[in-house]
N, C-alpha and C positions, 0 to 999 in steps of 0.2 A: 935421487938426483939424476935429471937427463944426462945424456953421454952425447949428447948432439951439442954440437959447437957452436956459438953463437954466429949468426951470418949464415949460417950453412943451408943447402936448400935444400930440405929435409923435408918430404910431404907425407902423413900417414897413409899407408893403402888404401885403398878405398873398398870399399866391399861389392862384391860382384853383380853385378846389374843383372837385369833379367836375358835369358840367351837371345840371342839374335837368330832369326831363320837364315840359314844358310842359304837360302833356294826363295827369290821372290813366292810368297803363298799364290797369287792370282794367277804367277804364271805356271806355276805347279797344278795345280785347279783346273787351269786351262787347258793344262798338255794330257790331265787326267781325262775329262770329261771326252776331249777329241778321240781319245783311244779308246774307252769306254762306248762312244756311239760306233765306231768303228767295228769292236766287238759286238756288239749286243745287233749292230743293224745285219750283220754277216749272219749272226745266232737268228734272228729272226727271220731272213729268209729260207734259213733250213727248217722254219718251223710252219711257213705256210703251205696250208693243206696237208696239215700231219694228223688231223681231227676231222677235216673238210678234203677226202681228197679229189672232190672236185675242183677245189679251187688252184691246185697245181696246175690242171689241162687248162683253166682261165685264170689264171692269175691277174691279167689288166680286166678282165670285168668287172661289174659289178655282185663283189659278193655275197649282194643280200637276195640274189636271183640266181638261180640254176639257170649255169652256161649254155646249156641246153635247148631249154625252151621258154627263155626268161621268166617262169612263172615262180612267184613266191616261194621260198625253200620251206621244207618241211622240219616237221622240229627237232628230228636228228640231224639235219642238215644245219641248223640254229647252233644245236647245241658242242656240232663239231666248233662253227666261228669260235664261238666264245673261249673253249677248250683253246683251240688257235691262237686267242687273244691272251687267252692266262698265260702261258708258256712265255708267249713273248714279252709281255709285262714282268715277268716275273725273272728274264732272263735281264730285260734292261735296268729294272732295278738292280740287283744284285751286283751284275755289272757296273752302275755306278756308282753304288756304295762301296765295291771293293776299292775301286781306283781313283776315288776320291779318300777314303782311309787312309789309301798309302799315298796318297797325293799331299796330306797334312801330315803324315809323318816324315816326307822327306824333307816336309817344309820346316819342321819341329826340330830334325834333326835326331828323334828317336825311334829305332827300331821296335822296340817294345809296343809303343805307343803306335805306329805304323801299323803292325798287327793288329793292335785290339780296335783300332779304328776299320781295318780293312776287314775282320773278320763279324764283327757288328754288322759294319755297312753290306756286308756280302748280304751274312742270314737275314735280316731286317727287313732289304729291299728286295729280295725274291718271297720272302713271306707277306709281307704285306702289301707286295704291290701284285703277286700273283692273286692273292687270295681277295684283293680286291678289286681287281678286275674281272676275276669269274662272278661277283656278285654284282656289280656294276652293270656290268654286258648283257647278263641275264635278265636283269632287270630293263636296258634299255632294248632288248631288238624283244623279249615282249610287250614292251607294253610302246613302244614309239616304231613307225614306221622307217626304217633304215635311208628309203627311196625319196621320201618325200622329202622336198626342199625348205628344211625346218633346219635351223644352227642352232636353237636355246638348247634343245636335249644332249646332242652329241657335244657342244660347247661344255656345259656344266658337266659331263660327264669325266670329260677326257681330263678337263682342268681339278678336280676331284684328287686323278690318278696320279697327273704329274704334279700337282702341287704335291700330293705326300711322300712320291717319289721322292722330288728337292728336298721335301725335310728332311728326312732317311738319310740323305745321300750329304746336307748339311751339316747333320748329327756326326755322320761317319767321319766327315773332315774337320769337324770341329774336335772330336777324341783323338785322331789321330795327331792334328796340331797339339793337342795337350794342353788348350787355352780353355781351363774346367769355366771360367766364367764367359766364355764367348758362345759358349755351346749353342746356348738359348738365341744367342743373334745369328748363326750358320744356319741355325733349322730354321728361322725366317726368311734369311736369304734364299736358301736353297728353295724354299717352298715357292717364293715373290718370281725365284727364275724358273720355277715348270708352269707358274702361271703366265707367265707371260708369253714360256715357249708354245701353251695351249693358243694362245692367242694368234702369236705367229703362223703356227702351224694352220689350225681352222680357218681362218680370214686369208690368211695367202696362199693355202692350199687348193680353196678354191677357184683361187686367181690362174695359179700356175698350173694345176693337175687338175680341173675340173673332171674328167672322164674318170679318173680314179679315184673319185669319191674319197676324200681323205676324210669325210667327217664319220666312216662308218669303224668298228672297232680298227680293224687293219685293212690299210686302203690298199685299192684295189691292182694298183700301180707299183712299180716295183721305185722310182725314183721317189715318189710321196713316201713312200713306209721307210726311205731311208734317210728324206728330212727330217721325219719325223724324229728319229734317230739323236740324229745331229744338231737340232734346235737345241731339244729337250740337256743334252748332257754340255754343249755350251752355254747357255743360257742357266741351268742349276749350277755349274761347278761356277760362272764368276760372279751368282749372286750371293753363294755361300761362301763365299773369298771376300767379294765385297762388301760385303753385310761386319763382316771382323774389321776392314777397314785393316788389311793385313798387307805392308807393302816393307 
């Protein structure tokens, strides 16, 4: 027999709804990604000419030509770039994956989950974006001319890197959020925003930096290699935000 009085406004509990993020996810995404280019673009100019170190005494040239005597670089000098290129790929991945990780777990509201997301997203995106960019690179300053006024090679290449970057970097803030069925939509997003920061970057780098070749692995210019930067990790953190439709 109830013990509840008749008239009385008496509501069963209700059962506990799913948590609520504490911390807008997009804007969390966004404050990640900004720190993350910040980092990784500060990390990468300690990294030019650490393989090449001509390219320290020219840094605004053209680095697919000895400063020197602008003739063709030799294939130690080749294979310093690409070295060059891995480091710093491999440093901006990592870098995004970390602070996008813990970008979805502050959105989550769990520490736990902030970890395995930022520790994932760390190893993931210095492995697989280093280790594919030393094979990328290699592949494109043999077999395609750096100099020559061609965008399909250095376009398809770059968008390659950063599209798997954003997944990486999607993944990491989809585990980190703890949204196990979203995961698959963050790695699209992420991937949809390093393609498009490919796009920005190549197509308006030309516009803006023409002299520092931004379409070669790391341009030539010290302002180009740091929008590059900066596309790439706001354009990945709010399409991997957006892509959850996480507000």
């Amino acid at each position: 027999m109830s013990d509840v009085e008749p008239g009385s406004d008496f509501r069963p509990p209700s059962a506990p709804g799913p948590r609520q993020p504490r911390v807008s996810p997009t804007l969390s995404a966004l404050i990640a990604g900004l720190i993350a280019a910040g980092l990784s673009g500060a990390a990468g100019e300690s990294f030019v000419g650490l393989f090449a170190p001509a390219e320290r005494a020219g840094a605004e040239a053209d680095p697919s030509l000895d400063p020197d005597d602008g003739e063709q670089r030799s294939p130690e000098q080749l294979r310093g770039l690409v070295l060059d290129a891995t480091v710093t790929f491999a440093a901006q991945g990592g870098l995004l994956g970390l602070m996008l990780g813990l970008a979805g777990g502050v959105s989550g509201r769990s520490l736990p989950m902030a970890g395995l997301g930022a520790g994932i997203g760390v190893m993931a995106g210095a492995v697989v974006c280093g280790l594919g960019a030393f094979g990328l690179f290699t592949l494109y300053l043999n077999h395609v001319d750096p100099i020559a006024p061609e965008l399909l090679a250095p376009l398809s290449t770059r968008s390659i890197l950063w599209g798997v970057m954003g997944g990486v970097g999607g993944m990491a803030f989809g585990i980190g959020l703890g949204d196990e069925n979203g995961i698959g939509q963050a790695i699209l997003g992420g991937a949809v925003g390093g393609l498009l920061a490919t796009l920005v970057y190549e197509l308006g780098g030309l516009v803006l930096f023409p002299d520092a070749r931004p379409t070669i692995p790391v341009a030539g210019g010290q302002s180009a290699r740091l929008v590059a930067h900066g596309v790439t990790g706001v354009l990945v953190a709010l399409g991997a935000a957006r892509a959850l439709n996480a507000e």
